[in-house]
N, C-alpha and C positions, 0 to 999 in steps of 0.2 A: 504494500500500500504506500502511495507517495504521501507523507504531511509536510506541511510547511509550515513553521513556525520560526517566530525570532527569540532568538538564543542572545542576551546578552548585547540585543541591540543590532545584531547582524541577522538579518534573513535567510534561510535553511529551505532547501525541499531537501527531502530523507525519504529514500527507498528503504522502508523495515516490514517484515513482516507482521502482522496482526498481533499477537501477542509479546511483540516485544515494549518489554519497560521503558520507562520516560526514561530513568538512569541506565541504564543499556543503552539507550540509541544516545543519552549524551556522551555516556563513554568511551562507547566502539564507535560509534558512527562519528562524530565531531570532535574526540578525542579529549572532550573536559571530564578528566579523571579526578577532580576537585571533591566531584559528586561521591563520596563513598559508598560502598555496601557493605553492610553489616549481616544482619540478619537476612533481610532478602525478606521480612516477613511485616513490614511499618513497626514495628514494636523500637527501635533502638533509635531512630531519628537521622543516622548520619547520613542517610540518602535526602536531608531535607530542603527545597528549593523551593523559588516563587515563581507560581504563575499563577500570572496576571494577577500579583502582587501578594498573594495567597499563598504560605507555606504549605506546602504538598511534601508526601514521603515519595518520592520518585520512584522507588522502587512498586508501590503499586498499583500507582499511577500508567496505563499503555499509554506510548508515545502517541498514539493513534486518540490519543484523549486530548494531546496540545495540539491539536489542527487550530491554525489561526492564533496562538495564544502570545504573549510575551512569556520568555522563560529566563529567570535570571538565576544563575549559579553563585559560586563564590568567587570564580575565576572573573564576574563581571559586576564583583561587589567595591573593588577599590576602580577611583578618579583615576583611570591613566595609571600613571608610576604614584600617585599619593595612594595611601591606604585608604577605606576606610575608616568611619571614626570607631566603628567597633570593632577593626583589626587590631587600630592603635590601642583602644582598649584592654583587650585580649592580650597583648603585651605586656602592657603597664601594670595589670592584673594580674600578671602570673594564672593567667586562665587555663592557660593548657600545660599537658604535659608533653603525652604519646603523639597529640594531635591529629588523631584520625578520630573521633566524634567534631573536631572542631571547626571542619565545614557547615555540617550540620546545625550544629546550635548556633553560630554567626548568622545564616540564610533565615533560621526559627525568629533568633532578635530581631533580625533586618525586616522582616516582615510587620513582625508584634508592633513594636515601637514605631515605627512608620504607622502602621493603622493607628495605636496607641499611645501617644510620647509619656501620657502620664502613665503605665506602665509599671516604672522603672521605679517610680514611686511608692507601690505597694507593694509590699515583700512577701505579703499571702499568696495575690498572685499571679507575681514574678515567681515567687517557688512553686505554683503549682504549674508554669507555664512549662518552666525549666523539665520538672521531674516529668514531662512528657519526651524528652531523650535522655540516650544512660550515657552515661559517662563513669569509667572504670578505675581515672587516676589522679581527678581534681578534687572530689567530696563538693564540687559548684560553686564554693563559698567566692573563689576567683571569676568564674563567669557569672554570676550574682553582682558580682562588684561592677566586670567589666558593665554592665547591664546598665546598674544603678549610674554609673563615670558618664555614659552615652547621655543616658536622659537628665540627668541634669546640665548636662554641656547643651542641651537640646533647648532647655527652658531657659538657661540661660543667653544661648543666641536669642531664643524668640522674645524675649523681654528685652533686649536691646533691637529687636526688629531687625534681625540679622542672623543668617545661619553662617557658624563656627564650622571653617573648614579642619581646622584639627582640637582632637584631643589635649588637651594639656595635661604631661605628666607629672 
């Protein structure tokens, strides 16, 4: 089946067959290995992307389901050569370790916080958003922070009527 969709801002037709995954066709087919697989089964998050702004588990997601959609990765989550501010986060944080959940949960943030800036402000549930991907080597407390670092950098551009291209560590 041909789909076309935009990946990251670039437009795609992809020859895949019917049952192949949204993370399959980004992997094999357009070669954004960003996307991880974990489980293969939604349960672990690190297959987690936006489309059409909307965190989806790509893994159970068919590709044949983003006909038409925008699809943003991690690999189309930083400015150019700038990061973004929840990359720098994730740094500053000490968020990751292994860093293969850390696709994942950035593309989860990137989504949440964009729908939600205030968010980052309630810790109920920022942790209950969080404890929807596993993570096996942080305990969250660092990607918690990184979370909490973003949106308040966030309210604070927007109260100066102005969005903060970086982080401050």
């Amino acid at each position: 089946m041909n789909v076309e969709l935009t990946v990251n801002g670039e437009a795609h037709s992809l020859d895949v067959e019917p049952r192949t995954s949204l993370a399959d066709a980004l992997r094999d087919e357009l070669g954004l290995t960003g996307t991880t697989l974990g489980c293969e089964h939604g349960v672990c998050g690190s297959c987690t992307v936006l489309v059409g702004g909307t965190a989806v588990r790509s893994c159970l997601m068919l590709a044949v389901q983003a006909q038409g959609e925008e699809v943003r990765t991690v690999e189309g989550l930083a400015d150019g050569d700038r990061p973004h501010p929840l990359q720098e986060a994730f740094a500053a944080e000490h968020a990751l370790q292994c860093g293969f959940c850390t696709p994942g949960f950035l593309m989860l943030l990137a989504g949440a916080l964009a729908a939600d800036p205030e968010l980052g402000g309630d810790e109920r549930r920022l942790d209950a958003l969080l404890a929807s991907n596993l993570c096996r080597c942080t305990g969250y407390a660092g990607i918690r922070r990184a979370a909490q670092r973003v949106a308040r950098s966030d309210r604070s551009a927007d109260s100066k009527d102005m969005r903060a291209p970086h982080i401050q560590a």
